[in-house]
Structure formats: structure tokens, C-alpha cells
C-alpha positions as CSV (number, residue, x, y, z in Angstrom):
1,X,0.3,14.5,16.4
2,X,-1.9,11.5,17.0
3,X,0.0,8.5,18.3
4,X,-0.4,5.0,16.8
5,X,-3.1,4.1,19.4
6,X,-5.1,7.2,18.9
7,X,-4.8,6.8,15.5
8,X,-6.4,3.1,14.9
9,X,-8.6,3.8,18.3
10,X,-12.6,2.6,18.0
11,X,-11.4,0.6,15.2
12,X,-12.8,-3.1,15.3
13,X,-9.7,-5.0,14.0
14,X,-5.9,-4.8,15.2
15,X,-3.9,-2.0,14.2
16,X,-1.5,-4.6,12.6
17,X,-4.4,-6.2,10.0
18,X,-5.3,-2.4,9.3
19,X,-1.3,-1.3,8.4
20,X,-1.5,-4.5,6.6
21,X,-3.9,-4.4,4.3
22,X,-3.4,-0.5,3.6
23,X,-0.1,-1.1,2.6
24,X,-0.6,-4.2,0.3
25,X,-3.0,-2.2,-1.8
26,X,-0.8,0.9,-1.8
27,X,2.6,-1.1,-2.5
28,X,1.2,-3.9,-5.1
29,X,-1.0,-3.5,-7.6
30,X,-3.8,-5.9,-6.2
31,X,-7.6,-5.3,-6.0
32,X,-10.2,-4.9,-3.1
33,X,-11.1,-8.3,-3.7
34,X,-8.2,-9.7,-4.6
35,X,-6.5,-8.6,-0.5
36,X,-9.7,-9.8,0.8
37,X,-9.6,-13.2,-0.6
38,X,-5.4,-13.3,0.9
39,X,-6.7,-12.4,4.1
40,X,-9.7,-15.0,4.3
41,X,-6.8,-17.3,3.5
42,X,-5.4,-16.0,6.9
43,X,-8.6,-16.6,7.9
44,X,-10.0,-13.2,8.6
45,X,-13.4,-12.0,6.8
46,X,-13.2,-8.4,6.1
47,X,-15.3,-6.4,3.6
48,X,-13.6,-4.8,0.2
49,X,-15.4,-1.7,1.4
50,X,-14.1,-1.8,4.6
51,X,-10.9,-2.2,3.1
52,X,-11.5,0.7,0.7
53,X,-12.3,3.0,3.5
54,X,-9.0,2.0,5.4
55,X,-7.5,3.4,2.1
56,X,-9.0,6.2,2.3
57,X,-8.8,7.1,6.1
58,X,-5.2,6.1,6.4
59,X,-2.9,6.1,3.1
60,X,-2.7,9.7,3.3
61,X,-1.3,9.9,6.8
62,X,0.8,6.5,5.6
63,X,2.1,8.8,3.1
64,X,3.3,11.4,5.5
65,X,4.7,9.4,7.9
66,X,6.5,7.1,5.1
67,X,8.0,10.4,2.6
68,X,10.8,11.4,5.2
69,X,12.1,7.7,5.0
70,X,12.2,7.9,1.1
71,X,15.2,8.2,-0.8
72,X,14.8,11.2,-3.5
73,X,14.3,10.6,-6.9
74,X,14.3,12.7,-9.6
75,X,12.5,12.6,-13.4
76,X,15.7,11.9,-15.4
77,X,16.2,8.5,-16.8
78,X,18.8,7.0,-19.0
79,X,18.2,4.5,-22.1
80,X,21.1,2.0,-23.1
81,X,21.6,2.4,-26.9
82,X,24.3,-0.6,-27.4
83,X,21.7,-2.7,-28.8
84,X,21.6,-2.1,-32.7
85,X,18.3,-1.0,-34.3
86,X,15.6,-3.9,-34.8
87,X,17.3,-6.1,-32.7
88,X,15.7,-8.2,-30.0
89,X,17.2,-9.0,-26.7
């Protein structure tokens, strides 16, 4: 398995920024544009294509790293019925 060096190596900004951005777009439901614009605030100019290719190149093997970490879930889900009918909370 490639270690974290190997991983971002040849890459021209900090492993760090990379892990960043990925993360932001993967976590919160923000835009290209919208993480470049927070990180020019940081001061750092970095394309929303470059971004989208970070995406791309690393979320999957964010992914697989992350799952073990994950607590399980499953598709069952519970409503509360207290409320009457055509009431508004």
C-alpha cells in the first residue's frame, strides 16, 4: 500500500491543502467554486478543475482508508407519531 508521501508525491501543493480541500467537498455540500473562493481567502489560488481532479484521484482511496473508522449504520429509521395529525411543531 502506498504511504502518504507516495501517495501525494509530484504533486505541486502540500499534502495538507490537498486532504483539505478533498474532504470539504466530500463532507459539505459546497461547490468547486465555492472551496476555491475559501481557500483564496487563505490566500492560496487553486483552480476548480484542479480541485475536481483531486476529487477524482483521491476520494476513492479517502474512502477506503476512512470506512474501517465508520460506525455501521443500517436503513431502518423510526418516525415519532406523538404529534396529532395537521399539527405544526
Amino acid at each position: 500500500m502506498e504511504t502518504k508521501l507516495d501517495l501525494f508525491k509530484w504533486k505541486q501543493y502540500e499534502s495538507a491543502i490537498i486532504l483539505l480541500t478533498v474532504r470539504w467537498y466530500l463532507k459539505y455540500s459546497l461547490s468547486y467554486r465555492d472551496i476555491v473562493e475559501m481557500m483564496s481567502d487563505r490566500g492560496l489560488r487553486i483552480s476548480h478543475t484542479t480541485i475536481m481532479r483531486w476529487v477524482h484521484e483521491f476520494g476513492p482511496e479517502i474512502d477506503k482508508r476512512i470506512r474501517p473508522f465508520l460506525k455501521p449504520t443500517n436503513d431502518s429509521w423510526r418516525t415519532d407519531e406523538s404529534a396529532p395529525r395537521g399539527a405544526v411543531c
